[in-house]
Backbone bond lengths (Angstrom), bond angles and torsions (degrees), N, CA, C in turn:
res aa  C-N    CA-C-N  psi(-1)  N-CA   C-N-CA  omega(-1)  CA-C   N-CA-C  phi
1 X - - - 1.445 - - 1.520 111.64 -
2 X 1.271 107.41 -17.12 1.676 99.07 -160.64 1.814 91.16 -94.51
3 X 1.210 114.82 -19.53 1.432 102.47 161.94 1.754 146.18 -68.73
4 X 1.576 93.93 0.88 1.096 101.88 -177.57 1.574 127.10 -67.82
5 X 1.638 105.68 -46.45 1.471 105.75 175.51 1.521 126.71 -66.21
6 X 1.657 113.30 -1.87 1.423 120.15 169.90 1.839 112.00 -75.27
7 X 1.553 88.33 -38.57 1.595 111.00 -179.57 1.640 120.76 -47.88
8 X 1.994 94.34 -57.22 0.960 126.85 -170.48 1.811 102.16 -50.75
9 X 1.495 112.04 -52.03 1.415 124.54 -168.44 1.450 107.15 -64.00
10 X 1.253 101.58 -53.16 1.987 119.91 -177.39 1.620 98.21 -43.47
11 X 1.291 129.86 -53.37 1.342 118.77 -142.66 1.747 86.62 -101.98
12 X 1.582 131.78 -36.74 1.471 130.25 179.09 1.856 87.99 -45.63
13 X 1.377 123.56 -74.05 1.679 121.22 -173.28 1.628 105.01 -38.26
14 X 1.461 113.94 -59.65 1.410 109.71 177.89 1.388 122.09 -33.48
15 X 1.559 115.85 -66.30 1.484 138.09 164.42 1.321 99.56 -12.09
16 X 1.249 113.53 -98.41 1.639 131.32 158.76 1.425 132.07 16.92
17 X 1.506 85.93 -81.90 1.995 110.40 155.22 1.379 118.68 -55.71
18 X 1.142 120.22 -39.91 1.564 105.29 -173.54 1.921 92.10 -91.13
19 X 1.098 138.82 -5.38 1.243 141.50 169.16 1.732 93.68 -53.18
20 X 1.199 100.79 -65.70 1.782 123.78 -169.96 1.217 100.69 -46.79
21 X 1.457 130.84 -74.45 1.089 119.07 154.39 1.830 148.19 -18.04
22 X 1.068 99.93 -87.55 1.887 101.32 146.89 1.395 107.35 -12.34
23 X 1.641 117.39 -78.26 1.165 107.14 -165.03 1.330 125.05 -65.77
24 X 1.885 117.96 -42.01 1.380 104.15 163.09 1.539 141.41 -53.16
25 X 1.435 104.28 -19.76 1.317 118.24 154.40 1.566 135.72 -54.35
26 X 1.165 87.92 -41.35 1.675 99.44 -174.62 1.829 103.80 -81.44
27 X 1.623 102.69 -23.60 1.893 96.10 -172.86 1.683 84.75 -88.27
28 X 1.291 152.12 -44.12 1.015 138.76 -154.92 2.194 97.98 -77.17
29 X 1.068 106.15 -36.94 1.438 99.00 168.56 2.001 122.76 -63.31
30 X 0.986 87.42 -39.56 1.353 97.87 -164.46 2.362 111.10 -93.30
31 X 1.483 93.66 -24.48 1.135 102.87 -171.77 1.795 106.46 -105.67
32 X 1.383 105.61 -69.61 1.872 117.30 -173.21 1.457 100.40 -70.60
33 X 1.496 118.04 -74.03 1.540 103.07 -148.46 1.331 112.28 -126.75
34 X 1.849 122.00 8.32 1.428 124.57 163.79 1.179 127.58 63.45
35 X 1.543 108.63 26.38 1.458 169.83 -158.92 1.642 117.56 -97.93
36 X 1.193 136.68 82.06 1.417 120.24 171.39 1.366 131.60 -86.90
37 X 1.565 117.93 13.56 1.291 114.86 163.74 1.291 125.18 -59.16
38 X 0.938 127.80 -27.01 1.913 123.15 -178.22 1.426 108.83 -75.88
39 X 1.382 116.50 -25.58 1.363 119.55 177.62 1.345 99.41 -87.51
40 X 1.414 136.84 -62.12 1.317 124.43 158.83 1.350 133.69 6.05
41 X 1.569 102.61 -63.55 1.442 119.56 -172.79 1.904 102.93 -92.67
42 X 0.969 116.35 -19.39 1.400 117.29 -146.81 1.953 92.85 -103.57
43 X 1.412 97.02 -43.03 1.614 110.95 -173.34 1.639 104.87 -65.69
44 X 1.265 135.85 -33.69 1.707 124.68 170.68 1.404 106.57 -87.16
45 X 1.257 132.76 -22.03 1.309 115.55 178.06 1.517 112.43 -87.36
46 X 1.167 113.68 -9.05 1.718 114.48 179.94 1.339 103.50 -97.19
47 X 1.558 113.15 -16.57 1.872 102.79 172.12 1.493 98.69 -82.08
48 X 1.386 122.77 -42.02 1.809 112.38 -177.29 1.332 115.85 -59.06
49 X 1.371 134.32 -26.72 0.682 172.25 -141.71 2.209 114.89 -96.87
50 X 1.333 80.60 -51.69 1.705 104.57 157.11 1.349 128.12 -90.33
51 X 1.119 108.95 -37.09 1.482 127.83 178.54 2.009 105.99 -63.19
52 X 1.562 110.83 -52.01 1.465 125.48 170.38 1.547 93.07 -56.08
53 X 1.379 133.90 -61.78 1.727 134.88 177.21 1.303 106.80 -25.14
54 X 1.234 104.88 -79.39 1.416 113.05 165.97 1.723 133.04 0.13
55 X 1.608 91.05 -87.22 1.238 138.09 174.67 1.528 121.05 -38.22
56 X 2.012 100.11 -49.77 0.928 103.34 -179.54 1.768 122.21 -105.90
57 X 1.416 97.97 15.59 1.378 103.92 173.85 1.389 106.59 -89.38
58 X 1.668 107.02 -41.07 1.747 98.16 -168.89 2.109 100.20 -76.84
59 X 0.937 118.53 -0.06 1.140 108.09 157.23 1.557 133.85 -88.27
60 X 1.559 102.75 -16.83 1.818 108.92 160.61 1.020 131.01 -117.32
61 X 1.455 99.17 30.39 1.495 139.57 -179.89 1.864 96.06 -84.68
62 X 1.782 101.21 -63.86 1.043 107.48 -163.69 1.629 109.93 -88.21
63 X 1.362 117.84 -27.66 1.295 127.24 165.85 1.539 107.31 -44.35
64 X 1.327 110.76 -60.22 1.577 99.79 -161.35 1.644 89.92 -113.10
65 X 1.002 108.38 66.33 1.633 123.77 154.38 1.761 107.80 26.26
66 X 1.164 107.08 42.70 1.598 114.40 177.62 1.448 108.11 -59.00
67 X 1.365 119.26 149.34 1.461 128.57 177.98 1.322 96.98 -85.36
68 X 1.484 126.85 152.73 1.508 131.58 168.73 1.320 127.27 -38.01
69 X 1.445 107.55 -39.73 1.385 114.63 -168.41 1.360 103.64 -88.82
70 X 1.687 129.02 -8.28 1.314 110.77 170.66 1.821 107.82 -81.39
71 X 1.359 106.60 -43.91 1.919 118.67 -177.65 1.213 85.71 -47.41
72 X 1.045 144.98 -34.95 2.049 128.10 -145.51 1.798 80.35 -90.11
73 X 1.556 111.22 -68.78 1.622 107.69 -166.39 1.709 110.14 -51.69
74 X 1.363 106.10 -32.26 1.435 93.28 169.60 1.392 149.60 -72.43
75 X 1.538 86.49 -39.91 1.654 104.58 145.82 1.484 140.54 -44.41
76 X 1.574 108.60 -41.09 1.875 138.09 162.43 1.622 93.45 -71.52
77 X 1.156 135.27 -0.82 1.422 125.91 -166.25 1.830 91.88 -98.80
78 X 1.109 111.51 -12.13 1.307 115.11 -165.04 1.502 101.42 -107.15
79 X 1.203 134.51 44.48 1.381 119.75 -174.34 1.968 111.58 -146.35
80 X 1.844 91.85 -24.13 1.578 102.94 170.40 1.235 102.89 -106.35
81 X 1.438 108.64 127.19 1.881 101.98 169.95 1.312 118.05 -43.79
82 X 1.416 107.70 165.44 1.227 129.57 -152.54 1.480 130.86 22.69
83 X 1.491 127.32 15.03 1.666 129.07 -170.92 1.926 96.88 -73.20
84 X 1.172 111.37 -29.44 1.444 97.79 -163.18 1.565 122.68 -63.31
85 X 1.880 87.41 -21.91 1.889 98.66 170.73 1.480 119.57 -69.47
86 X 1.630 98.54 -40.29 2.202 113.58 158.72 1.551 102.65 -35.16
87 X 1.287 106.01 -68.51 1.705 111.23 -149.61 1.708 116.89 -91.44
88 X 1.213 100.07 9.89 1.469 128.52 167.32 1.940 111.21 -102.11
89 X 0.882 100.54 -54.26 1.949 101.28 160.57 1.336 108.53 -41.17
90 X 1.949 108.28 -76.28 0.887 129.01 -172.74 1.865 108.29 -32.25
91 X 0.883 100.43 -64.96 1.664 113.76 -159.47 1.740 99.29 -59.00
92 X 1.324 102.14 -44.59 1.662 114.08 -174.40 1.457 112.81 -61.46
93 X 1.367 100.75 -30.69 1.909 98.90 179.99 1.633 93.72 -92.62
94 X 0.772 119.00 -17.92 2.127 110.76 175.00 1.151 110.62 -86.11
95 X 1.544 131.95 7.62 1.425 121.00 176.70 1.685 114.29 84.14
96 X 1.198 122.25 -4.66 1.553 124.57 -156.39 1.558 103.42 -101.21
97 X 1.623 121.91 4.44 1.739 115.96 151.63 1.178 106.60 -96.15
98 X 1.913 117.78 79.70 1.675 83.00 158.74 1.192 82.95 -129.88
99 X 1.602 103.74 -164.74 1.648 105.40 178.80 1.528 112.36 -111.72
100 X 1.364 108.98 173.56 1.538 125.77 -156.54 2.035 104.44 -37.53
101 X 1.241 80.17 -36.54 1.501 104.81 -178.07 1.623 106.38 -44.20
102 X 1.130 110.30 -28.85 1.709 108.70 -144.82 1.520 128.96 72.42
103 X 1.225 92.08 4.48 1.638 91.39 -178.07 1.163 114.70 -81.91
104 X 1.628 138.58 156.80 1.258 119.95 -173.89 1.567 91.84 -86.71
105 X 1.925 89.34 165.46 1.348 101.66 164.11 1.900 145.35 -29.25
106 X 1.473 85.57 -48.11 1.600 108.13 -162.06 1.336 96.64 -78.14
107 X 1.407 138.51 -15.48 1.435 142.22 161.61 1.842 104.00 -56.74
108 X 1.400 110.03 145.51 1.410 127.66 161.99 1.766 125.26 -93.51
């Protein structure tokens, strides 16, 4: 359990990155070379990618005893590019990655 809020952070940055991706994909299809390989490659790893977001919020949701209304914004954090790196800061300077433990995050 106490690994979760390291988890939690790793995959919000991931999220992010494959956002970055997606999108350079989609301007190089649609803009440079009319091309759908970057989206190809870029479009299943940014849904697994969300899907793990997901996954791993409602688990440090329940780990660190989150109130509803933070899981819902965090969850909506996952739907505009790049918010999950916002609501991953956010949460980290309020104390709200730690694990069940109470321990903070940055502990092993």
């Amino acid at each position: 359990m106490r690994r979760i809020p390291a988890l939690f952070a790793t995959v919000a940055i991931a999220e992010a990155v494959s956002w970055a991706l997606l999108l350079t994909g989609m301007f190089f299809k649609y803009v440079v070379v009319h091309n759908e390989i970057g989206v190809r490659i870029a479009g299943p790893i940014h849904g697994a990618m969300f899907m793990a977001y997901l996954a791993v919020t409602a688990m440090q949701a329940r780990a660190g005893g989150w109130k509803w209304w933070i899981t819902l914004i965090a969850l909506a954090c996952s739907i505009p590019p790049f918010f999950t790196l916002g609501f991953e800061r956010w949460a980290k300077s309020r104390g709200l990655l730690t694990a069940a433990t109470g321990q903070p995050a940055t502990q092993s």
